[in-house]
ZANUPA-576435 format. One record per atom (N, C-alpha, C): residue in one letter; x, z, y. Coordinates in steps of 0.2 Angstrom, whole numbers, plus 5000, padded with zeros to 4 digits. Layout:
BEGIN
aXZY
...
end
This chain:
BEGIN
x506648374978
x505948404976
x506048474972
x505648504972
x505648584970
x505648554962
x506148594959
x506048604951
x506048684948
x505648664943
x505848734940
x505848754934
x506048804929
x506348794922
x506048874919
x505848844914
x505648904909
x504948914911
x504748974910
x503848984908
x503749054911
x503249064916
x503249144916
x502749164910
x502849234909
x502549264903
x502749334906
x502149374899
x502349454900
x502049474894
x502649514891
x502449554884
x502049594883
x501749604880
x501149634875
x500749614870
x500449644866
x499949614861
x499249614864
x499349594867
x498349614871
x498449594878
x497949554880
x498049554889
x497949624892
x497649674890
x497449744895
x498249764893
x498749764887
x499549794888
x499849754894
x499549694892
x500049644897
x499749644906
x499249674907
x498949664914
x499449724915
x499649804913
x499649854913
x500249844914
x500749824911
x501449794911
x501549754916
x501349714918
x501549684924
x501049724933
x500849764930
x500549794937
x500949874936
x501349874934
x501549954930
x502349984936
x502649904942
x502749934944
x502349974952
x501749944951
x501349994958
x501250064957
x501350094951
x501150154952
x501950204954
x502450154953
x503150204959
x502950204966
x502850154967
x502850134976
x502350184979
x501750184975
x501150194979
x501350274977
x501850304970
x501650384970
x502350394975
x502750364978
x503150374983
x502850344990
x502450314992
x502050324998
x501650364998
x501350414993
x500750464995
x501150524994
x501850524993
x502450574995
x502450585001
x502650515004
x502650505009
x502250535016
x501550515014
x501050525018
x501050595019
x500950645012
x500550685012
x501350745015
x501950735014
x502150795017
x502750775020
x502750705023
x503350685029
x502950715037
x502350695038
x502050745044
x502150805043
x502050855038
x502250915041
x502850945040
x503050895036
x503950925035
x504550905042
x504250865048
x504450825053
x504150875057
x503650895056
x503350975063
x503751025060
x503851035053
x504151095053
x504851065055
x505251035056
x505751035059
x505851035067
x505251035070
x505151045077
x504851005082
x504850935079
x504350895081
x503650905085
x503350865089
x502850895091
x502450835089
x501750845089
x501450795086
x501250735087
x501350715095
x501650675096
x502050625096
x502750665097
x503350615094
x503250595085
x503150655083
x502950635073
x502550555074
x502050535077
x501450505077
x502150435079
x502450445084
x502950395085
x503350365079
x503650435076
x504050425069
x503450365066
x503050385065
x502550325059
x502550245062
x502950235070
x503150175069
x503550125063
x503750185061
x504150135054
x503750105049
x503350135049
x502950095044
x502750015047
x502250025048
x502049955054
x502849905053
x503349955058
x503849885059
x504149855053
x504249905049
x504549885043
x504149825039
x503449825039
x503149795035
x502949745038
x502949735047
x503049685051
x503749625049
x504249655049
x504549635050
x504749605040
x504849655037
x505249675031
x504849605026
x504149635025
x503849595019
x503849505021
x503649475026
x503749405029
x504349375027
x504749415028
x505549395028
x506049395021
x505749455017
x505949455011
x505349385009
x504649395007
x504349335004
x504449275006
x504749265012
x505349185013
x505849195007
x505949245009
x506649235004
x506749244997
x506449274993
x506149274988
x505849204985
x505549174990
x504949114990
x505649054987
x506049084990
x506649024990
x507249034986
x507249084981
x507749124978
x507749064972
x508249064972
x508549024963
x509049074961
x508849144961
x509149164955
x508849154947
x509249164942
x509049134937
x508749204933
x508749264937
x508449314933
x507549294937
x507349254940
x506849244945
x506849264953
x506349234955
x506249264961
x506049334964
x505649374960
x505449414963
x505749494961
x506049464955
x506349554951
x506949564956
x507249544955
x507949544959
x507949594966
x507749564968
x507449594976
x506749674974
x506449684969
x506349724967
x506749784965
x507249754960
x507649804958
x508049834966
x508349764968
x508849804972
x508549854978
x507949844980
x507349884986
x507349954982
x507049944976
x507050034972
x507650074974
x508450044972
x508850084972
x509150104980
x508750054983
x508950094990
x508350124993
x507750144988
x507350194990
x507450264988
x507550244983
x507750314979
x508250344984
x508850314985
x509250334988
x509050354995
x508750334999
x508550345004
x508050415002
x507750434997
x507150484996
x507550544995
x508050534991
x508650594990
x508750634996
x509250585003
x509250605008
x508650645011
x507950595013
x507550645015
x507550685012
x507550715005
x507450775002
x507750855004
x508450825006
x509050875005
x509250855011
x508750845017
x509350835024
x509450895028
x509350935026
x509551015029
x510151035025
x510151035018
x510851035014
x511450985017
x511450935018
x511850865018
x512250895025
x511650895030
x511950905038
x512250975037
x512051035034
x512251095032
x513151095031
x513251045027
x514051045022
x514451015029
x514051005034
x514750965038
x514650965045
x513951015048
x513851035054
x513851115052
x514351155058
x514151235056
x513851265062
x513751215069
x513451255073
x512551235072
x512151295074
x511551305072
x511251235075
x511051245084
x510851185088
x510951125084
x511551105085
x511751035081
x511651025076
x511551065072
x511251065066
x510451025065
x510251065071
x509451065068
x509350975071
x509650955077
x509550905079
x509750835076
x510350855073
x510550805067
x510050775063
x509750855058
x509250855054
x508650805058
x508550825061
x507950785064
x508350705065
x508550665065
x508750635067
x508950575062
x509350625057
x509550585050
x508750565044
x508250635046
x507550635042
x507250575043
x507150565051
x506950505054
x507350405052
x507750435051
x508150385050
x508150375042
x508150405036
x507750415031
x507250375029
x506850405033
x506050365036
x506050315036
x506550285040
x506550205042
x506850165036
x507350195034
x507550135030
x507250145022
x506950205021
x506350215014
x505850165016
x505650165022
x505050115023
x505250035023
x505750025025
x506049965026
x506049925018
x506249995016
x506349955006
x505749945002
x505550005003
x504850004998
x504649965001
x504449915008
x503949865008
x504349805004
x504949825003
x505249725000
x504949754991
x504749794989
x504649824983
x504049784983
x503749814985
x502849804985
x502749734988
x502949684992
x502849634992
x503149594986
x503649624985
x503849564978
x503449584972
x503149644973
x502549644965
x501949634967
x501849634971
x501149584973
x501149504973
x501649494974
x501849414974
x502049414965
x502449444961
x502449434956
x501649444952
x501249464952
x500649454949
x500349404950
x500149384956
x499949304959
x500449254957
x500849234953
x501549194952
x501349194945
x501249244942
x501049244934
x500449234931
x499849244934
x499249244935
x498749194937
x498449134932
x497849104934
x497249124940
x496949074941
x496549064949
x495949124945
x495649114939
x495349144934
x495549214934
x496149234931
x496449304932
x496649354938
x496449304945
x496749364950
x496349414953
x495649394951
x495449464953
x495549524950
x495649504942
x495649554937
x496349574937
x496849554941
x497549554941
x497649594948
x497049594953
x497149634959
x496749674954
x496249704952
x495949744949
x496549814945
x496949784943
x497349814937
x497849844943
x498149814949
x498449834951
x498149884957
x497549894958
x497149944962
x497150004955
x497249994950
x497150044943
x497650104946
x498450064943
x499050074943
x499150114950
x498750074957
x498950124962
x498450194962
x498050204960
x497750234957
x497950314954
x498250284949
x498650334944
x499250354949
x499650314951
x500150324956
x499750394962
x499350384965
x499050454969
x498750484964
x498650494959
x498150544958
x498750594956
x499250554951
x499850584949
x500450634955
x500250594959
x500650614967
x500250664967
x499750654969
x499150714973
x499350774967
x499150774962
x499050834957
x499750854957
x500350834958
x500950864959
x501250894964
x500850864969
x500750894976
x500450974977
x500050984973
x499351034974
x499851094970
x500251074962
x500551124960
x501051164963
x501251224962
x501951254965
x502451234961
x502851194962
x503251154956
x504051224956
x504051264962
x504751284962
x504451344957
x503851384956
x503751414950
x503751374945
x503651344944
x503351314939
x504051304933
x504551264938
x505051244936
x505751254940
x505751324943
x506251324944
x506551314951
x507251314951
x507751304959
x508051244954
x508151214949
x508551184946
x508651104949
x508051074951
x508151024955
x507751024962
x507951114966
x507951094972
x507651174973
x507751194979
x507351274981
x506451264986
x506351214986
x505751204988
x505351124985
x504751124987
x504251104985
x504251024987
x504550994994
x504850944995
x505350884992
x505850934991
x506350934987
x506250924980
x505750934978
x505650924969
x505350854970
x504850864974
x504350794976
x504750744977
x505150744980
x505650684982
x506250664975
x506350714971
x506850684964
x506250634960
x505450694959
x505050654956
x504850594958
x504750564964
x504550494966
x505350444965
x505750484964
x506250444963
x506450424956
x506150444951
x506150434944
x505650404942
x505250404946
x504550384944
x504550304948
x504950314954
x504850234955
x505550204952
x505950204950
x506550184947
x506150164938
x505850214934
x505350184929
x504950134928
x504550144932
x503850094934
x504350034935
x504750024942
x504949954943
x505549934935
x505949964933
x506249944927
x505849914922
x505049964920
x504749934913
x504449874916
x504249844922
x503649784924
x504549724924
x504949744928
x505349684927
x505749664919
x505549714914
x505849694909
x505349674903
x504749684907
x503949674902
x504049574906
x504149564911
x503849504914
x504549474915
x504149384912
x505049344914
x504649284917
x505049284924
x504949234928
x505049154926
x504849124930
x504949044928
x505549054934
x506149014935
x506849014939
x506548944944
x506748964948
x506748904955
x507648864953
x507448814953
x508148754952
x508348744960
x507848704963
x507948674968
x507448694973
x507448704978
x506748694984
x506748644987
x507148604987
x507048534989
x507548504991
x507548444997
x508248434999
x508648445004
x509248455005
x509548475007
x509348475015
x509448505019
x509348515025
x509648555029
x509848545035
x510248565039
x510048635040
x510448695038
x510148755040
x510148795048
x509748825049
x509748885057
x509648955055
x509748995058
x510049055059
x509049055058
x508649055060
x507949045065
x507649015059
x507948985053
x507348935048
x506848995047
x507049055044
x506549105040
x506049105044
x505949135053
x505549185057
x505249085058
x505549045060
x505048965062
x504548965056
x504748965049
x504348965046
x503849015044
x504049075044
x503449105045
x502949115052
x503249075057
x502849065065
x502249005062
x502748955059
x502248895059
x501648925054
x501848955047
x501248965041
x500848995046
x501049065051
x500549115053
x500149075058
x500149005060
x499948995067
x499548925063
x499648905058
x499348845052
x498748895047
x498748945048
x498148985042
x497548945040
x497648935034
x496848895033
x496348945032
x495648935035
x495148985037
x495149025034
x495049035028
x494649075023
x495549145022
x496149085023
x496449165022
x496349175030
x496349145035
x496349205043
x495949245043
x495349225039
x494749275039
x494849335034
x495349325029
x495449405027
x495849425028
x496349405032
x496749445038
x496549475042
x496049465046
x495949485052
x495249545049
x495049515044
x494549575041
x495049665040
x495549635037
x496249685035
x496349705042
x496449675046
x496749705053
x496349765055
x495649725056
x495149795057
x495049855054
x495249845046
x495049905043
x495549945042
x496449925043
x496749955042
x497049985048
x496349985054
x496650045062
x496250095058
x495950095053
x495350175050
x495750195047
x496150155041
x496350195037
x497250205037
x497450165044
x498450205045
x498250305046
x497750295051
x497650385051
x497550445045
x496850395044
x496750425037
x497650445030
x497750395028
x498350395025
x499050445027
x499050445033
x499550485036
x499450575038
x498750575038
x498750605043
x498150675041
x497750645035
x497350675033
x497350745027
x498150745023
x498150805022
x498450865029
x498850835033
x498750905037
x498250915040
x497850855041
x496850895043
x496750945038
x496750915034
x496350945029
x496651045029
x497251035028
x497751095027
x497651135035
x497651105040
x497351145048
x496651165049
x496251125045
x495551175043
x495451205040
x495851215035
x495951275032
x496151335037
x496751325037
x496951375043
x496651375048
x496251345051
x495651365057
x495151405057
x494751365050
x494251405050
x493951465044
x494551455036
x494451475029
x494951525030
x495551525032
x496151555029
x495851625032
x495851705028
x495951745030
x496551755035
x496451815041
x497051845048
x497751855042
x498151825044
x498851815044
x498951785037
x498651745035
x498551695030
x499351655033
x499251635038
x499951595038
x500451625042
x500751665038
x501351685039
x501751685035
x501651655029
x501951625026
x502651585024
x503251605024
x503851565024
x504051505025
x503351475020
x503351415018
x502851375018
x502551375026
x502351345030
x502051265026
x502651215028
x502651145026
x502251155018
x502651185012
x502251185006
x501551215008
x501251265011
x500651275009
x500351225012
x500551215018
x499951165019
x499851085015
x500651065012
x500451035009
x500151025002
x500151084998
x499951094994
x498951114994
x498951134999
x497851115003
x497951075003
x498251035008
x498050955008
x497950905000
x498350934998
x498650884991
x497950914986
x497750984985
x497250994981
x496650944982
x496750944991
x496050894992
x496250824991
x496850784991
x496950714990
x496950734985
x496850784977
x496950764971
x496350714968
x495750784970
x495050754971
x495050694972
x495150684979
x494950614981
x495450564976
x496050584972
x496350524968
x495950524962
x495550564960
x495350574953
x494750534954
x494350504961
x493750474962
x494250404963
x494650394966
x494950334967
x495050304960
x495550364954
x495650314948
x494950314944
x494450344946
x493750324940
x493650264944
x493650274951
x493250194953
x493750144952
x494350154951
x494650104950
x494550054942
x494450094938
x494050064931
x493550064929
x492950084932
x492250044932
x491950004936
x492050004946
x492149954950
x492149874945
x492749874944
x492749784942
x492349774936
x492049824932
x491549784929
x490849784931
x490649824937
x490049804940
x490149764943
x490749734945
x490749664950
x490749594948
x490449544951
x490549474947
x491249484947
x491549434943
x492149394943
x492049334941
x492849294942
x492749244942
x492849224935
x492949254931
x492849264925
x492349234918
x491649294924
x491049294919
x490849214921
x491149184923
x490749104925
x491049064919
x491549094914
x491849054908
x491149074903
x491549144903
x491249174896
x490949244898
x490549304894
x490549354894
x490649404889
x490949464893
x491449504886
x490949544885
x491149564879
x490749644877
x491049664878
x490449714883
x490549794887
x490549834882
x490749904883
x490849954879
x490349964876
x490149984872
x489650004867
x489150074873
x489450114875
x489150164878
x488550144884
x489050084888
x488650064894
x488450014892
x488549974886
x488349894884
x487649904887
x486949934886
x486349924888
x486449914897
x486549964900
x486549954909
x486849904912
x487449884906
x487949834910
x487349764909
x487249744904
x486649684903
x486049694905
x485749764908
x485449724914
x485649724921
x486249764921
x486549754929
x486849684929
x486949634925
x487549594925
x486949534932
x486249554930
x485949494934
x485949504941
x486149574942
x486049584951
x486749614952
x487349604950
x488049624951
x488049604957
x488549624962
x488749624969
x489149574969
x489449524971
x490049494971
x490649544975
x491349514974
x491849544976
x491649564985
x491349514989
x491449524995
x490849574998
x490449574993
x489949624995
x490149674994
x490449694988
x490749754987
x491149794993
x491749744995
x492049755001
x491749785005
x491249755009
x490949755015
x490449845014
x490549855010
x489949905008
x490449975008
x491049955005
x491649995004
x492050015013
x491849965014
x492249975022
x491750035027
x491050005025
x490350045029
x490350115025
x490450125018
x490550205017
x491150235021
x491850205021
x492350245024
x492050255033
x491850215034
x491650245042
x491150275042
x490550285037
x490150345038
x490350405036
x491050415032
x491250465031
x491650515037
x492150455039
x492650475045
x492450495050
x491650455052
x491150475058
x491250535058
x491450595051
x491050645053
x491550695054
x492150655053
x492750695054
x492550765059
x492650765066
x492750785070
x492050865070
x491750855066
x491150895064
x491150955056
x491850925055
x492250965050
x492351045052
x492051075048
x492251165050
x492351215046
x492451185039
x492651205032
x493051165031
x493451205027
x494051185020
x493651115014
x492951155015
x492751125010
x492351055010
x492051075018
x491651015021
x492250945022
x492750955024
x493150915026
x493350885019
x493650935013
x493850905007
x493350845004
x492450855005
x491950815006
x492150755006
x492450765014
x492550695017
x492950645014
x493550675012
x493950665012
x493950615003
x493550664997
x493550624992
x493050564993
x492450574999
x491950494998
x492350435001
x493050455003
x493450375005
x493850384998
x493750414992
x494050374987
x493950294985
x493250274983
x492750214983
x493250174987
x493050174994
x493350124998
x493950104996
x494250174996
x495050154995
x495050104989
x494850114985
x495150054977
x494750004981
x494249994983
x494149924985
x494449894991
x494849944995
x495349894999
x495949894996
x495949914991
x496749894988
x496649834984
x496149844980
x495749764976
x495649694979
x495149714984
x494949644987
x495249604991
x495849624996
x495949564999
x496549524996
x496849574991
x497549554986
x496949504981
x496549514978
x496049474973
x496049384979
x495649404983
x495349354988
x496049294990
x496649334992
x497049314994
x497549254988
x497549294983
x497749274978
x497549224974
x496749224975
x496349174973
x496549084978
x496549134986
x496649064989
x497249034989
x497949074987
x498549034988
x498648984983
x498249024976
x498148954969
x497748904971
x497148904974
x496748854974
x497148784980
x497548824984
x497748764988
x498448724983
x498748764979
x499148714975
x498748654971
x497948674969
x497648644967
x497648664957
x497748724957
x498048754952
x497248774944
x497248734941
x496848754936
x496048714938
x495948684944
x495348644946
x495448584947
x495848544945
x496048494941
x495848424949
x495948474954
x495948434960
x496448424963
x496348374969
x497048374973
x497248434978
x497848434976
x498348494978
x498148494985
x498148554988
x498048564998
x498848554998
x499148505001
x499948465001
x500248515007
x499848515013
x500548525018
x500348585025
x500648625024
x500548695030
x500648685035
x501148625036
x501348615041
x501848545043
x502248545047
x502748475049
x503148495048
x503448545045
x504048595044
x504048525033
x504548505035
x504748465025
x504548525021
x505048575023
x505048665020
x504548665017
x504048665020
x503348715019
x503048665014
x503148645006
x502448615006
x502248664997
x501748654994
x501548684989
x501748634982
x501848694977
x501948654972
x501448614967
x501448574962
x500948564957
x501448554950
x501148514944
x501348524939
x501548464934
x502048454931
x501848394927
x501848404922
x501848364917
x501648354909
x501848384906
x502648384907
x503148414904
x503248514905
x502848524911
x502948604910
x503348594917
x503548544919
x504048564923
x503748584933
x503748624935
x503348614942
x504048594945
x503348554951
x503848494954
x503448494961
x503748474967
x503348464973
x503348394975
x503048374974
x502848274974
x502348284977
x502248214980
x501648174984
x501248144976
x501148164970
x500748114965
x499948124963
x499648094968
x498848114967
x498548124964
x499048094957
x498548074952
x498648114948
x499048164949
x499248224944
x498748274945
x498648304938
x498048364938
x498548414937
x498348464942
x499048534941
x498348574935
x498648614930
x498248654926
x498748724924
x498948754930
x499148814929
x499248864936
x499648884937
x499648924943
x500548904946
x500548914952
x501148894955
x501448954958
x501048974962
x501049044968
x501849014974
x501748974975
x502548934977
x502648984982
x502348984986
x502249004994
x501949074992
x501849124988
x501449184989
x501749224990
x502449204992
x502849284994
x502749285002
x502749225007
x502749215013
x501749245016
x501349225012
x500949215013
x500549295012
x500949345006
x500649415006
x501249445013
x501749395014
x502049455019
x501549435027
x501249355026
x500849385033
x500149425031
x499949405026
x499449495026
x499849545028
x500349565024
x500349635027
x500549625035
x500849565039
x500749585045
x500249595049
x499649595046
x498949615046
x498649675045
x499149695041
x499049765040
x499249815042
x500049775045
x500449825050
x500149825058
x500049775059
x499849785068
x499549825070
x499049845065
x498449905067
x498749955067
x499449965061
x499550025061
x500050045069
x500450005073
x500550005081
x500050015084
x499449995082
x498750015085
x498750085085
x498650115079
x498550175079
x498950225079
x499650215081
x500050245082
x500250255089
x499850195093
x499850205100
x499050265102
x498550235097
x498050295100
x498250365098
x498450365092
x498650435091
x499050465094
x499550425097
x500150475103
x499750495108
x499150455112
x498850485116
x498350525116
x498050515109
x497650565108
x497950665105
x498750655102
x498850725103
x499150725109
x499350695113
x499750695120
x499250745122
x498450705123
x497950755128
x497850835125
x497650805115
x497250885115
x497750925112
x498450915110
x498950945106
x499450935109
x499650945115
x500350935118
x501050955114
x500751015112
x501451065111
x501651045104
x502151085102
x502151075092
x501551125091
x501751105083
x501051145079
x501351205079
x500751265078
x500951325079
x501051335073
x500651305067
x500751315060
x501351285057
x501751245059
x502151215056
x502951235059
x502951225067
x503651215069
x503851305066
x504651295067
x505051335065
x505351375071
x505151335077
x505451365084
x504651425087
x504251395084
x503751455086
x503351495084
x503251565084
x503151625078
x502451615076
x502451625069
x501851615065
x501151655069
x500651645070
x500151655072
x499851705067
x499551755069
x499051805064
x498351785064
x498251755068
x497651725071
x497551645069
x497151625065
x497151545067
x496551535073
x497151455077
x496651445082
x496151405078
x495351425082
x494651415080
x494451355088
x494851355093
x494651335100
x494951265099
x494551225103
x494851145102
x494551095100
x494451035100
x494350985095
x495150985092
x495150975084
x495650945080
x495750875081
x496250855085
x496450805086
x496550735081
x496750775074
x496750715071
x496250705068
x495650745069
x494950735068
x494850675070
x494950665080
x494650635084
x495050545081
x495650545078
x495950505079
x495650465072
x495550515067
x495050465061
x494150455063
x493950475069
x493350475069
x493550415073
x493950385077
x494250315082
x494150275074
x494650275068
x494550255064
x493950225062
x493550255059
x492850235058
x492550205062
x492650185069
x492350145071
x492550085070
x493150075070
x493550015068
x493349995063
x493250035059
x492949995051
x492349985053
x492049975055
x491249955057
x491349885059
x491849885063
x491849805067
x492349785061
x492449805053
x492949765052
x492349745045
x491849795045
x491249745042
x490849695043
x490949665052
x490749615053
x491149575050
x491749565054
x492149525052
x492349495044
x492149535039
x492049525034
x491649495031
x491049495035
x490549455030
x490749365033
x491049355040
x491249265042
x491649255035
x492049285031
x491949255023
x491549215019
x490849245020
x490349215016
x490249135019
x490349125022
x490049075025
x490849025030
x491149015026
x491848985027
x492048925019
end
């Protein structure tokens, strides 16, 4: 039977130091993924790419998150290290990000010291950036499933929404932080000392920032140690991918139905995330930049420093809503007690508290504003109209990073039978492996057949397996939209960017002719969120 030793906890004097502490490594990940976003597409056309194949390169994410999260959250699920289960594989993920983000930074210098001819040069670069790509994405997903799994492990049935809350905060400060560093001219600012462009700085930064963030949450939170997982059984090469076939093909309703909700809404938002600061930066140059505005040297930097002015915005609406949001919504909280609201809002919040939204209203409404917004993509004809757009999907964003982590985390404790003093939901499957834990008297968590036991804490036994099949829900769409998007620049953008590549002379002229292709690809998006507010509401009623 599964045993287990010790107590999870987390330092602070106050629960807001201790939610902040344990959610304190999401603001690495997330300000190294809006790194990511905001100037791996143009930095991939400036090296000659064409919009197309870039759109390909973003299979990485998808795979990586397919494949990576499932597979570490088995194995994490099953880890008896005595430092716990989920830091360990934390730690080690950061330092092969970092390291991975250095390379992409300096991959013109690296291939420079040991390729002298020009061609081969350039296609190495291209080749080694990509590759970068791949195994940055590969790491940071074992990161970020092990801290989302670590909140739900630490975290009462009571506390998870406020524990997804706290970690939508922290993703929060992670973009607005990115963004507003993005928007700056950093090589003025501060110099060639860590690097001659604006890339180059950004990639040291997300590599201090996420090596901090993961350092101070693994040394704020001490796991409880897994002993045993059970008994001894003949191993296969094939045990991890069977068990996670059998859990994904065993879902009990209520989590397939926030999967499949996630499915929907993450074909709107792979574009959007990816792809939206060089809209925003090509509007500019289309229809705002005065004639020979871009001739510029430095190409990549300016457009990512438009795009990032306008992702600042929209991070600075993402981090307000991410800290008022959860207090106009139920939680499962105010069903104990009710806190005192701040003094300032105390009067509105007592009498909003009697027509507060639930969490799943909130969603649904959050989904229906991002697709009224992206509808209008493609009608974009300003710098400023499109930055519009761009900040009204801050909202939605903090509610798709709260809600279905909140929802999902709710249901993996309720099936240990964790805190409701009911019988444990026993078995996932015919697989012995797979079963949930509960608790005995003694503190000690155990995986018995004893009916008669009341679990009264949280287990999270199985949450590393079970957030790695959300995010397989969350990547499939992104192979979705990474198929519509090759097709869609294939038609209206065959060629590279004239704005970007390095192979074709800067234009005095911006083009004003065309539909913007990545317009057309988040305007695809918002439909899909539309069907993904259907599917969200077979929630209520499960």
């Amino acid at each position: 039977m599964a045993t287990w030793v010790g107590q999870s906890s987390v330092r602070g004097s106050s629960e807001t130091m201790q939610m902040a502490l344990l959610t304190f490594s999401t603001i690495g990940y997330t300000f190294t993924w809006a790194i990511e976003g905001t100037y791996c597409t143009p930095y991939l056309l400036n090296l000659g790419l064409t919009k197309s194949n870039t759109s390909l390169v973003w299979i990485a994410g998808p795979l990586s998150g397919l494949v990576v999260q499932p597979i570490v959250g088995v194995w994490s699920d099953e880890s008896t290290s005595r430092w716990g289960r989920r830091r360990p594989l934390m730690v080690i993920g950061s330092a092969i990000v970092a390291i991975s983000l250095l390379i992409l930074g300096f991959t013109r210098d690296i291939v420079d010291l040991v390729i002298g001819d020009e061609n081969m040069a350039k296609r190495v670069t291209i080749v080694l950036a990509v590759l970068a790509i791949y195994v940055l994405d590969f790491a940071i997903n074992a990161v970020m499933s092990c801290g989302r799994s670590l909140i739900v492990d630490t975290l009462p049935i009571e506390k998870q929404q406020s524990g997804a809350a706290w970690s939508s905060r922290m993703a929060a400060v992670g973009n607005m932080v990115a963004y507003a560093c993005g928007s700056i001219d950093l090589v003025t600012l501060l110099g060639t000392t860590m690097g001659d462009s604006q890339f180059k700085q950004l990639t040291i930064l997300a590599t201090l920032i996420l090596i901090f963030s993961t350092a101070l949450t693994c040394w704020a939170v001490e796991e409880k140690a897994l002993v045993a997982s059970g008994p001894a059984m003949p191993q296969s090469r094939f045990k991890v991918f069977r068990q996670i076939a059998a859990t994904l093909f065993h879902l009990p309703p209520r989590i397939r139905a926030i999967c499949w909700a996630q499915f929907w809404s993450w074909i709107g938002w792979f574009p959007f995330l990816f792809y939206s600061t060089t809209w925003v930066g090509e509007t500019y140059f289309r229809y705002d930049a005065p004639p020979g505005a871009n001739t510029s040297k430095d190409m990549l930097g300016e457009i990512g420093r438009i795009g990032s002015s306008a992702l600042t915005m929209y991070s600075i609406v993402t981090f307000i809503g991410a800290f008022v949001l959860p207090m106009l919504v139920k939680s499962p909280e105010d069903e104990g007690f009710t806190r005192r609201p701040p003094r300032a809002i105390a009067g509105f919040l007592e009498r909003f508290s009697k027509v507060k939204p639930d969490l799943l209203t909130t969603w649904i409404a959050g989904q229906f504003m991002f697709a009224a917004s992206m509808a209008f993509a493609p009608f974009a004809m300003s710098f400023r109209f499109a930055t519009v757009l761009v900040c009204l999907c801050g909202l939605p964003w903090t509610i798709a990073l709260w809600a279905p982590v909140a929802f999902l985390g709710v249901e993996v404790n309720k099936m240990s039978g964790a805190g409701d003093g009911t019988t444990p939901y026993r078995r996932l499957s015919n697989d012995r492996g797979t079963e949930l834990a509960d608790m005995d008297g003694d503190g000690i968590f155990v995986s018995r057949g004893d009916e008669n036991t009341a679990p009264s804490s949280p287990t999270g036994e199985l949450s590393g397996i079970y957030f790695g099949i959300l995010n397989i829900f969350t990547t499939l769409p992104q192979f979705v939209g990474t198929f519509i998007s090759a097709i869609v620049f294939l038609i209206l953008e065959p060629g590279k960017s004239p704005e970007l590549s390095e192979d074709t002379p800067s234009l005095a002229t911006p083009q004003k002719n065309g539909p913007n292709a990545i317009a057309v690809c988040l305007f695809i998006g918002a439909m899909s969120s539309i069907v993904a507010t259907f599917v969200t509401r077979k929630l209520r009623y499960l």
